[in-house]
ZAZA-789609 format. One record per residue (C-alpha): residue in three letters; x, z, y. Coordinates in steps of 0.05 Angstrom, whole numbers, padded with zeros to 5 digits, always signed. Each point is the difference from the previous one (the first is absolute). Layout:
BEGIN
AlaXZY/...
// end
This chain:
BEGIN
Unk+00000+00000+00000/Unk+00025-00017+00067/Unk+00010+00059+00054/Unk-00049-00038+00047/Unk-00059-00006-00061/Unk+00017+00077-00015/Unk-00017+00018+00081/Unk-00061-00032-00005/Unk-00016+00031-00070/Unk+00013+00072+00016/Unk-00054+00021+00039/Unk-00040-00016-00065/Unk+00048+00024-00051/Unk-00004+00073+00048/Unk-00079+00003-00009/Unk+00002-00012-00075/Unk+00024+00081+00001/Unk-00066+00008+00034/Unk-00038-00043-00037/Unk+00015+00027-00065/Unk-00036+00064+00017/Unk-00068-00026+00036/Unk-00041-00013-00057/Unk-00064+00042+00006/Unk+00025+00032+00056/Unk-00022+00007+00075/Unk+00056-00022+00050/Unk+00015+00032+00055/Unk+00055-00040+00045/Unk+00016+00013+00075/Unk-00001-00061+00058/Unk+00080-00016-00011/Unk-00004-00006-00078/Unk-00066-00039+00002/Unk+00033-00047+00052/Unk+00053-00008-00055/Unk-00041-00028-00048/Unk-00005-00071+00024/Unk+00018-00030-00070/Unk-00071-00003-00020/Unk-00030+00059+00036/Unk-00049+00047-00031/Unk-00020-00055-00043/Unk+00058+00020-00047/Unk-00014+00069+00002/Unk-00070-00015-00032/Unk+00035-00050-00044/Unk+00044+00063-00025/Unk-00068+00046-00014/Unk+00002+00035+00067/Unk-00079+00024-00003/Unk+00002+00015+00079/Unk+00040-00014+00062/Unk-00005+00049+00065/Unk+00039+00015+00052/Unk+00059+00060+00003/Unk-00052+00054+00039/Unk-00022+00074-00004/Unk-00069-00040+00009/Unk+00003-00030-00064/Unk-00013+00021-00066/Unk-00013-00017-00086/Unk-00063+00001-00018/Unk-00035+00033-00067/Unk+00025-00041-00045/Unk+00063-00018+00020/Unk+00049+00041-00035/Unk+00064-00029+00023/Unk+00036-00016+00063/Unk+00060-00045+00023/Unk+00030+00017+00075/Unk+00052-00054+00023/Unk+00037+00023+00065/Unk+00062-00012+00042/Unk+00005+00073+00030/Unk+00039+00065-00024/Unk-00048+00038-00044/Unk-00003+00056+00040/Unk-00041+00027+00059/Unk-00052-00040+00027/Unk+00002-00049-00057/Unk-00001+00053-00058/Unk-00059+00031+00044/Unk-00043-00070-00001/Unk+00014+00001-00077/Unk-00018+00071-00005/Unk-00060-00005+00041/Unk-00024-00075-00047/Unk+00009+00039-00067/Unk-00026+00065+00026/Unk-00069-00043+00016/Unk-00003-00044-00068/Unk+00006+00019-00078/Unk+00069-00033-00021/Unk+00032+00019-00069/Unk+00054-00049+00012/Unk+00044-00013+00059/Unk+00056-00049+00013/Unk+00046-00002+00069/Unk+00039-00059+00023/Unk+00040+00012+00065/Unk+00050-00051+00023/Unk+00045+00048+00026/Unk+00051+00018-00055/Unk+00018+00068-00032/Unk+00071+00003+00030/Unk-00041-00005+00066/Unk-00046+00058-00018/Unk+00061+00046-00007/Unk+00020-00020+00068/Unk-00074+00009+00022/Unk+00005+00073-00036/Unk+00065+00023+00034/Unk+00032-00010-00072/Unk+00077-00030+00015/Unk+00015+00002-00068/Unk-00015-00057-00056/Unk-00040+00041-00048/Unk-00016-00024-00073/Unk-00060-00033-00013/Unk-00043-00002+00042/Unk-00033+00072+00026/Unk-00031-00021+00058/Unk-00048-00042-00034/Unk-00009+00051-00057/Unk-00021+00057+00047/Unk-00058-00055+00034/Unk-00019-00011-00074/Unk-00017+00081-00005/Unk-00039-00003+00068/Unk-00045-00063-00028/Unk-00019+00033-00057/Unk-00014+00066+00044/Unk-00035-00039+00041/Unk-00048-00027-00053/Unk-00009+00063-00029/Unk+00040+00000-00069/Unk+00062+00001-00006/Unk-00017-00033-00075/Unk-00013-00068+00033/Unk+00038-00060+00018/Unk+00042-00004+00061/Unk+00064-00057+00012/Unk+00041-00006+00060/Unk+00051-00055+00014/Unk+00028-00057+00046/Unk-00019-00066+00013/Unk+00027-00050+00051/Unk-00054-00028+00016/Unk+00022-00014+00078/Unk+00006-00076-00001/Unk-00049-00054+00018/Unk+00025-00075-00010/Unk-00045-00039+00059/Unk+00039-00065-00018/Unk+00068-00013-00049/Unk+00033+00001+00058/Unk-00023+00064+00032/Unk-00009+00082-00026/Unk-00036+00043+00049/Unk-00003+00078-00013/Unk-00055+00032+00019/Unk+00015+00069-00028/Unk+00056-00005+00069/Unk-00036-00028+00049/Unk+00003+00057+00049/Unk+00075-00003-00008/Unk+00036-00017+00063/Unk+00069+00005+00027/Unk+00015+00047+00051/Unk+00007-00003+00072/Unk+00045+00042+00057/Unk-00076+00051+00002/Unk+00017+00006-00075/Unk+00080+00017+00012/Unk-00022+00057+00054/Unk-00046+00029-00050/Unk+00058+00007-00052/Unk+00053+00027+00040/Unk-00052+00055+00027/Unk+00006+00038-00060/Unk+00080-00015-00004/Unk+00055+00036+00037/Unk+00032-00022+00061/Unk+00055-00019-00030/Unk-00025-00030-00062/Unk-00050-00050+00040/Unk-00006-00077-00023/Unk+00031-00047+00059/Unk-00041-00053-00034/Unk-00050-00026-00048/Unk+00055-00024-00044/Unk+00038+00064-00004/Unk-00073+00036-00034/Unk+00011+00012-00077/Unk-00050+00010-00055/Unk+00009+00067+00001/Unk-00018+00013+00074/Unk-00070-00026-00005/Unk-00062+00028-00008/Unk-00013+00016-00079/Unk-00065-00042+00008/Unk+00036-00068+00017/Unk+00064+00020-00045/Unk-00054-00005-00060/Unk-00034-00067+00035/Unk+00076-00028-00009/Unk+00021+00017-00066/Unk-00071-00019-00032/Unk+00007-00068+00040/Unk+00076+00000-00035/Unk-00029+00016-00064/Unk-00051-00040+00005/Unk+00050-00064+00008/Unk+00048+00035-00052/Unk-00056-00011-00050/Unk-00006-00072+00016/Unk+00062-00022-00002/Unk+00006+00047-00068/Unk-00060-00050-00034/Unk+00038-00065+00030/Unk+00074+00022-00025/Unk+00026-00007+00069/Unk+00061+00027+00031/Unk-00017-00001+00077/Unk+00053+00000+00053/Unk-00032+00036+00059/Unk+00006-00015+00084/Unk-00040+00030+00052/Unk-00008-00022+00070/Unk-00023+00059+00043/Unk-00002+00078-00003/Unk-00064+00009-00055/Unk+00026-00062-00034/Unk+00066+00045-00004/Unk-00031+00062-00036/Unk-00038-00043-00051/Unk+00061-00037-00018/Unk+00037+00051-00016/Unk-00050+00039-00030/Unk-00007-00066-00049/Unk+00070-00005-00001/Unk+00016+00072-00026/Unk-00079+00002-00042/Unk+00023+00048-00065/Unk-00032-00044-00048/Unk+00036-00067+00025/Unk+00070+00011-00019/Unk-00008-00013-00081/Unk-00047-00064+00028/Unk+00058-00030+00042/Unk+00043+00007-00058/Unk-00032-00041-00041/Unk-00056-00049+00029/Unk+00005-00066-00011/Unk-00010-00035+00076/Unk+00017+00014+00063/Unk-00034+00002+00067/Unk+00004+00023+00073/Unk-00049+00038+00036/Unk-00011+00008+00075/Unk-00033+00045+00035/Unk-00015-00003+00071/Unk-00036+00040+00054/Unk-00068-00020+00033/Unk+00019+00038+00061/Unk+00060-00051+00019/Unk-00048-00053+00016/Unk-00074+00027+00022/Unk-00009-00074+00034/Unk-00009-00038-00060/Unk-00044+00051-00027/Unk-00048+00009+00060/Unk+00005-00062+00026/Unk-00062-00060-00010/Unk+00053-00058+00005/Unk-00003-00009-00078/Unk-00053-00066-00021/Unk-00024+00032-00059/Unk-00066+00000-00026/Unk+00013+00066-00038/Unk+00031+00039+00053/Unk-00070-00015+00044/Unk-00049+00011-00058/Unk+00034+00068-00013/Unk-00003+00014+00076/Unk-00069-00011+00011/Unk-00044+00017-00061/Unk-00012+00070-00022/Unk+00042+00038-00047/Unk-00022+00008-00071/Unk-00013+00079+00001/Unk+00066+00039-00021/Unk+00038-00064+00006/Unk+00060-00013+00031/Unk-00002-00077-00004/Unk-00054-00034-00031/Unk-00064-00010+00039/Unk-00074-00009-00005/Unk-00031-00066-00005/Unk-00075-00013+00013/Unk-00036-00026-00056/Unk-00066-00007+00032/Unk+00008-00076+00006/Unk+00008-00015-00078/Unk-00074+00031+00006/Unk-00068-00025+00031/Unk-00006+00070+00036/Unk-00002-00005+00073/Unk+00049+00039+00044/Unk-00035+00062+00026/Unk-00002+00074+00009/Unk-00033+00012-00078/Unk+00054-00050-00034/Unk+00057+00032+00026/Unk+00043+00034-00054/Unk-00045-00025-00056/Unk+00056-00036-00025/Unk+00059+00018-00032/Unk+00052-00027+00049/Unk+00058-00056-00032/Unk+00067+00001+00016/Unk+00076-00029-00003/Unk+00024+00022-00059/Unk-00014-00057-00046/Unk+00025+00009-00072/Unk-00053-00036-00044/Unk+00021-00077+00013/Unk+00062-00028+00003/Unk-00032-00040+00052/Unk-00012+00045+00044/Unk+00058+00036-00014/Unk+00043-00065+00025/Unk-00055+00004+00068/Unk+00020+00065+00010/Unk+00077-00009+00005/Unk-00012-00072+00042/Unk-00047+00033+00046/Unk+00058+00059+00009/Unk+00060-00036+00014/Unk-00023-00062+00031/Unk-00018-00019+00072/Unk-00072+00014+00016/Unk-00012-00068+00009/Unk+00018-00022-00076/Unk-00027+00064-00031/Unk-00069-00027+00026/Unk+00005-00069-00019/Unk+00020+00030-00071/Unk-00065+00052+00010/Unk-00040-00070+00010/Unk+00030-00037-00065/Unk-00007+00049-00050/Unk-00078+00018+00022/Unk-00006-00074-00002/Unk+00030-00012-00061/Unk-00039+00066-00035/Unk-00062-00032+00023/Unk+00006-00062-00025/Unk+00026+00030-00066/Unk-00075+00029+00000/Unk-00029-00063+00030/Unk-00031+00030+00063/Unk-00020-00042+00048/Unk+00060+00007+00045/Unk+00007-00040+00070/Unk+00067-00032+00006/Unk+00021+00019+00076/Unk+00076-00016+00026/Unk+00030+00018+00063/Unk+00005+00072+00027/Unk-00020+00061-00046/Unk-00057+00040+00026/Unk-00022+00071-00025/Unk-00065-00030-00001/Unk+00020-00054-00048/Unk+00022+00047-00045/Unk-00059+00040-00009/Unk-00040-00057-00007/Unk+00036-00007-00062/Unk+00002+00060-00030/Unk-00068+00008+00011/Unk-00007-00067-00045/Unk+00019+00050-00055/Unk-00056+00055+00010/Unk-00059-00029-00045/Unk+00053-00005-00063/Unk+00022+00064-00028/Unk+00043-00034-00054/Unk+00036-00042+00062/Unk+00002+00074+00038/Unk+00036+00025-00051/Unk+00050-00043-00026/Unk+00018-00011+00081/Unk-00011+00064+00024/Unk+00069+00017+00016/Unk+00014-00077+00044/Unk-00071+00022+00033/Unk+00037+00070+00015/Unk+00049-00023+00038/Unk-00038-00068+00033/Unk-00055+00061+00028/Unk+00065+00044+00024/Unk+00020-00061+00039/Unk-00057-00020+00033/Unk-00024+00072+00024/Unk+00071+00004+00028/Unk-00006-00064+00027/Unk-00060+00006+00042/Unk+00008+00078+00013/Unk-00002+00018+00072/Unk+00061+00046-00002/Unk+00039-00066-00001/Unk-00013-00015+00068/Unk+00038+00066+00009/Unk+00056-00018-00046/Unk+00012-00067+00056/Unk+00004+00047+00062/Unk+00043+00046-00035/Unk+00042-00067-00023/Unk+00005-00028+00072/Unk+00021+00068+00031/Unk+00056+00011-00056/Unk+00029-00070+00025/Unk-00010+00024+00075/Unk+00046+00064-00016/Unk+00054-00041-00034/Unk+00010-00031+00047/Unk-00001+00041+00063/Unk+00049+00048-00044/Unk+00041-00063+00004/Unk-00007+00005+00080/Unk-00013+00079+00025/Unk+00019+00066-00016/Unk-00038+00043-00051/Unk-00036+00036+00060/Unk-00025-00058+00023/Unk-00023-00034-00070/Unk-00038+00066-00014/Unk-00033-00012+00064/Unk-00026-00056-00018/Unk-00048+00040-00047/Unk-00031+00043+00048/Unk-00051-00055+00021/Unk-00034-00008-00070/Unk+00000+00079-00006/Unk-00043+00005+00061/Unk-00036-00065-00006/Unk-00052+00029-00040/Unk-00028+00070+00035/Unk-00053+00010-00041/Unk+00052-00011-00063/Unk-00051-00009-00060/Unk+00030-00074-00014/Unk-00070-00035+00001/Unk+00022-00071+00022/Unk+00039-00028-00067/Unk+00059-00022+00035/Unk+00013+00063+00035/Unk+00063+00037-00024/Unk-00023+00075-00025/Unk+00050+00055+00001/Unk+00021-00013-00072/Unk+00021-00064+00028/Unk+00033+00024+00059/Unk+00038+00050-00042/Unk+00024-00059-00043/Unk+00027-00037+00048/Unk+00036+00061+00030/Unk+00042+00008-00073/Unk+00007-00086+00008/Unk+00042+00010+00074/Unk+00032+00072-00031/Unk+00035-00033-00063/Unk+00029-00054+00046/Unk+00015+00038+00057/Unk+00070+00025+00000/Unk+00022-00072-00025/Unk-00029-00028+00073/Unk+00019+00052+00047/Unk+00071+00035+00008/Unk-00023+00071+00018/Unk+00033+00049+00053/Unk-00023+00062+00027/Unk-00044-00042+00066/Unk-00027-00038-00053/Unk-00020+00056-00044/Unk-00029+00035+00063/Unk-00032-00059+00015/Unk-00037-00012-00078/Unk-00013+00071-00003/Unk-00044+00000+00073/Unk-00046-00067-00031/Unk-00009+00039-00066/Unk-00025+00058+00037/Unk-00040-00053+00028/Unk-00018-00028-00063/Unk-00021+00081-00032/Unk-00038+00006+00058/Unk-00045-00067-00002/Unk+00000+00001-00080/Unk-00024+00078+00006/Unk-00061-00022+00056/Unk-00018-00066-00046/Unk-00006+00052-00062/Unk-00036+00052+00027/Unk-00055-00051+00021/Unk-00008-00030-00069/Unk-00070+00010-00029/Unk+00022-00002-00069/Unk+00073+00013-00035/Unk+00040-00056-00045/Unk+00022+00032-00063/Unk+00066-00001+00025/Unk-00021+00035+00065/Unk-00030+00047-00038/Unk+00075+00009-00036/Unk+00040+00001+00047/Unk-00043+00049+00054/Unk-00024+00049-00048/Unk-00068+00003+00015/Unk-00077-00042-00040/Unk-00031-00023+00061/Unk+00009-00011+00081/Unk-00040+00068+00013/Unk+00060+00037-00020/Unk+00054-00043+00025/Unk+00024+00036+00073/Unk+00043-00027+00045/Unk+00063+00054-00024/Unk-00012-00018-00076/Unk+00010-00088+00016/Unk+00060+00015+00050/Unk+00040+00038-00055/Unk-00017-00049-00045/Unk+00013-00053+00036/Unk+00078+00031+00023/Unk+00005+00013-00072/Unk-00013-00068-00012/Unk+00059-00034+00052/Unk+00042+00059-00033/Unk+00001-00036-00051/Unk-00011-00072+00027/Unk+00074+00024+00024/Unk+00024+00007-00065/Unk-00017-00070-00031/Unk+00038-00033+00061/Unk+00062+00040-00022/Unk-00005-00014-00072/Unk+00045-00050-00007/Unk+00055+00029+00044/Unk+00049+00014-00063/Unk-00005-00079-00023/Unk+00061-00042+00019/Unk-00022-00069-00024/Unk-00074+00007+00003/Unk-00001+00047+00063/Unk-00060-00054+00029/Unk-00063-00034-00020/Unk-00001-00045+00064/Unk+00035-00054+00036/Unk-00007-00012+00070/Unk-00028-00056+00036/Unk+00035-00053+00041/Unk-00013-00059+00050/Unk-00012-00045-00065/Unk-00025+00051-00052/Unk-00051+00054+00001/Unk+00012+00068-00019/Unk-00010+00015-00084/Unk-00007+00046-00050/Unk+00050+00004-00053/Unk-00018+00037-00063/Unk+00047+00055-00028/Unk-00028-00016-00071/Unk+00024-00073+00013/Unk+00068+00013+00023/Unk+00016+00047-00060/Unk-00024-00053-00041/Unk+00048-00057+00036/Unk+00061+00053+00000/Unk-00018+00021-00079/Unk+00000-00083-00015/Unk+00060-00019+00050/Unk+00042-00055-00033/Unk+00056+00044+00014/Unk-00032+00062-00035/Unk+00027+00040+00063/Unk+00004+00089-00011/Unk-00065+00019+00049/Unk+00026+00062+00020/Unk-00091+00021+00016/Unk-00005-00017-00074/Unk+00025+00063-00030/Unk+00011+00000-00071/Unk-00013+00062-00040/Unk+00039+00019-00059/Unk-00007+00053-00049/Unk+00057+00035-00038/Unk+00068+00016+00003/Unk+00031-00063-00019/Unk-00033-00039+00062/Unk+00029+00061+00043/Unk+00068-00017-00028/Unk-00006-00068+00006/Unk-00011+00007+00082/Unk+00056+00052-00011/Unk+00052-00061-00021/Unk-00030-00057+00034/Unk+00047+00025+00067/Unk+00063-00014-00055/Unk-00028-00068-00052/Unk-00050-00047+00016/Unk-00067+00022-00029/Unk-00063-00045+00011/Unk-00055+00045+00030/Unk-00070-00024-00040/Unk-00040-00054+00053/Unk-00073+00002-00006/Unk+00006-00077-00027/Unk+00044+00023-00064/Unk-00062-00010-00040/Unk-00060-00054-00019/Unk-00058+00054+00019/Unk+00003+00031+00065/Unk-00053+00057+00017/Unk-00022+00004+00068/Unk-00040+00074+00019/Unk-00033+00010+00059/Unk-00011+00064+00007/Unk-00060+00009+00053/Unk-00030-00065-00014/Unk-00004-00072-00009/Unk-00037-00045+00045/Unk-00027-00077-00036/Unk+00040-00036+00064/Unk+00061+00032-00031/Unk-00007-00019-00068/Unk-00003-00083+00014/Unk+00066+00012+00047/Unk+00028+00033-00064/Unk-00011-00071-00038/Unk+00018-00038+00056/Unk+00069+00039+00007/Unk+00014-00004-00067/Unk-00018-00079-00015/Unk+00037-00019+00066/Unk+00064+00037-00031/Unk-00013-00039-00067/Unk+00021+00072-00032/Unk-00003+00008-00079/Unk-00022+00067+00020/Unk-00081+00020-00023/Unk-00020+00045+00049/Unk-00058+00053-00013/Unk-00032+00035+00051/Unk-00022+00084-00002/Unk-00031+00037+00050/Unk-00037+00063+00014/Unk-00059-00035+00021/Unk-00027-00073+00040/Unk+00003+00012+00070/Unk-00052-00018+00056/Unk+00018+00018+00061/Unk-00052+00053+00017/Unk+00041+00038-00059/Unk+00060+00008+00046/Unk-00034+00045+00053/Unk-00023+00041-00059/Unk+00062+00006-00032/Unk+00044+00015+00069/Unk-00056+00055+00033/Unk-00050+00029-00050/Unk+00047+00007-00075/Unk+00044+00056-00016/Unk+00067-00041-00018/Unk+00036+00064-00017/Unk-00058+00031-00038/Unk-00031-00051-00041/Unk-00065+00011-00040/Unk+00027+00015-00074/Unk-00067+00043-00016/Unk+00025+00065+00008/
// end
């Protein structure tokens, strides 16, 4: 088996642990291990015998008759999480228990305070005793163990994992935090400096599950990996691969070889938040609703493969559709066109295959050329709605020809274009003014809109506003050189900024989500005027930080080039000049591609290399080359990876992982509202 077949088959080969254990049984799973399961979703739980499938809550419960009980999570098994299966047994009449977490025993130990490698494995053993307490006989069944069920293949070509998708790398906020609790003399200068054991305990177990996690793939594809990190999270995770206890015997022995890279989100905010990319997949997952406790996938109105009419009563009657298609191989191939291609040629390809299902089913389809309309393709899928047998074998092609059109023709677009045409406006005037005077520019649309509710369509709400402030903030310190006027100067217009961001807020009549996050407070009634300002200066605090983030990179110290009389001002992606320096004919030493042994005999080797020659490894040594975002992936980025890589006519296969798919409202919520030193691990 080749390493690249074994990636994509073991997210499967993970669940068959799982599997083997669901017959009869009612599963319990929370929102980051049911996101996992896009190999056939809870169809192949049912396939397996599972009798029920409910969600991971202290609401939930077995019923009479249902005398077993399967709980798949990717959280410590302790605190709130052994509460929520406490309080689900405590409610139902199990005999039989069985709990999968994805965080390994090694990890538990950790979790515990337990330095030491025990035998065996006692941490599960003692959760065992507490099951069977918990159902009331210490006679009945009760099995603990690991799965790592953390991976979720959306194409060949790309791995998203959702159990991390609140992982983030850290900012200058996050480096203050740490040293608080350090001695004066003992303080980090730098993001770089912070080791593994100065963190948090929470995001030291987020790190070595993630390390585990890609331990155990590489164990199933007998894969020694070489590992480089770009960037100060990138670093930890690295090494923490690098040095994983259970590698060493693996790197012995395994047959292939590959290189891994991991790089940090933070170093290049722009691509991420910006609404330059033409991609049909990066708008549909911008402007249609999330599919409850997902990170990525989305709902898709199925009301038009119905004769129902839109209204108040038919709302939610239907189970919504979605992206994850894993029935066809059709729509399968739809899926990965309509992700990496431009938007224009993922919706001619939408067109052809609805076409070309329809006339497999001989429906009366309309030939129509020219320009594809959102209208055009309803009109076809609704050819499909008085056939169940066509709705079925098609469903998945009328999935994703639905997502497309309700993105298409979705007024938030209108948005997406203003926000589009003011990025371009910013570029360039960073090309042409001082930072104080490109942040000035923003004031204007803050107070355009008094009243702030963000009727009209094309009017930018503060979400907006916010993402454009992280858009000028990651390219900032590339266009302006900085001195102490200057900084006096930027610091007056973002007191400007707090104060007509905290008036605009506190005359919202409702609260985004992410309003709601980052102030604190459910509604507008209890937002005051003191609560938005420190949210808001919390907010530039660390606005601040992302414009500094890549001050310790040499070579990829900027993501923009400046304008001049014949050329306009651009945006250069980080992730494309690693890739360009990683595939350099010359296969130049990057010194902001760091590469991360483990073991003595790499120490040594650095040790002699000032006396012999000794060839440091270059992320091109090998035919497979990882690529790890960690903080997300955005669909724009993953064509310039293929277009990279074909213009370099490398041998190299390149396959892409990431915490999650990033839209650019995800940014916001990532910089201002998440703990990045304290993520969620259940406890």
């Amino acid at each position: 088996m080749l390493p690249t077949d074994g990636v994509m088959s073991f997210p499967g080969q993970a669940w068959e642990k799982v599997l083997s254990k669901v017959k009869k049984a009612v599963v319990f799973m929370d929102d980051r291990c049911s996101e996992s399961l896009l190999n056939g979703g809870a169809a192949l739980l049912f396939e397996a015998g599972a009798r029920n499938i409910k969600q991971f809550s202290s609401f939930e419960a077995g019923g009479q008759n249902e005398p077993k009980a399967v709980f798949v999570v990717s959280t410590v098994l302790k605190g709130r999480t052994a509460d929520i299966i406490k309080d689900i047994i405590s409610l139902s009449h199990f005999q039989y228990c069985v709990v999968f977490t994805t965080v390994p025993h090694y990890i538990h130990l950790l979790a515990n305070n337990v330095t030491t490698d025990l035998e065996g494995n006692p941490v599960f053993e003692q959760f065992e005793e507490k099951l069977c307490e918990w159902m009331g006989d210490m006679n009945y069944t009760a099995e603990v163990m690991h799965a790592p069920v953390v991976f979720a293949p959306l194409t060949q070509q790309l791995h998203l994992l959702p159990a991390f998708s609140e992982l983030f790398p850290l900012l200058e906020v996050d480096l203050e935090a740490i040293n608080e609790k350090r001695p004066e003399k003992k303080r980090f200068g730098s993001l770089m400096d912070v080791d593994m054991h100065s963190l948090p305990p929470e995001l030291q177990i987020q790190i070595k599950s993630l390390a585990s996690a890609l331990s155990a793939l590489f164990e199933f594809i007998g894969t020694r990996e070489e590992s480089f990190s770009v960037g100060p999270m990138s670093r930890l995770i690295a090494g923490e691969l690098a040095s994983h206890p259970q590698a060493k015997n693996r790197r012995k022995s395994a047959p292939n070889k590959a290189s891994i890279v991991f790089i940090d989100r933070t170093l290049d905010l722009t691509g991420a938040v910006g609404h330059h990319g033409d991609s049909l997949v990066q708008k549909i997952i911008s402007v249609l609703p999330q599919l409850p406790g997902h990170v990525t996938d989305v709902q898709v109105d199925m009301l038009e493969l119905t004769h129902l009419k839109q209204t108040t009563d038919t709302k939610g009657i239907l189970a919504p559709g979605c992206l994850a298609q894993n029935q066809s191989a059709t729509s399968r191939l739809l899926w990965e066109t309509m992700l990496v291609a431009k938007q224009k040629e993922a919706v001619m390809e939408v067109r052809r295959q609805l076409v070309e299902a329809a006339s497999k089913e001989n429906l009366p389809i309309k030939m129509s050329l020219g320009r594809v309309t959102a209208e055009q393709l309803c009109s076809y899928v609704q050819l499909f709605r008085d056939s169940w047998g066509a709705l079925e074998s098609h469903s998945g092609v009328l999935q994703l020809g639905l997502a497309a059109a309700q993105a298409l023709r979705h007024p938030a677009l209108l948005r997406w274009d203003a926000c589009l045409a003011f990025e371009r406006l910013l570029l360039q005037a960073l090309g042409d003014s001082d930072l104080a005077e490109v942040l000035k520019q923003l004031l204007p649309l803050i107070k355009s809109s008094e009243s702030g509710t963000g009727s009209d369509s094309s009017e930018l709400s503060v979400d907006d506003l916010l993402v454009l402030l992280v858009y000028v903030y990651s390219m900032a310190k590339d266009a302006c050189l900085g001195g102490t006027d200057e900084e006096k100067h930027v610091e007056k217009v973002e007191n400007e900024l707090i104060g007509a961001l905290t008036l605009r807020l506190t005359q919202q009549t409702s609260l985004s989500p992410l309003l709601q996050e980052i102030s604190g407070v459910s509604g507008p009634e209890e937002l005051t005027v003191e609560l938005a300002h420190s949210a808001l200066e919390n907010m530039f605090e660390t606005l601040r930080g992302v414009s500094h983030a890549r001050d310790h990179l040499k070579n990829f110290s900027s993501v923009y080039t400046p304008g001049d009389g014949a050329h306009q001002a651009t945006y250069r992606p980080l992730l494309k000049q690693v890739l360009e320096e990683i595939f350099h004919p010359d296969r130049r030493e990057c010194p902001d591609v760091e590469h991360m042994s483990g073991g003595l005999t790499d120490l040594l080797k650095t040790g002699f290399s000032m006396f012999m020659k000794v060839t440091r490894p270059h992320p091109s040594d090998h035919p497979l080359l990882f690529l790890f975002l960690v903080g997300g992936v955005t669909p724009s980025e993953l064509r310039l990876i293929r277009e990279v890589v074909s213009t370099h006519k490398s041998g190299t296969q390149i396959l892409v992982m990431s915490t999650r798919l990033l839209r650019p409202s995800d940014v916001p919520h990532l910089l201002f509202s998440t703990d990045r030193l304290k993520p969620d691990i259940g406890v």
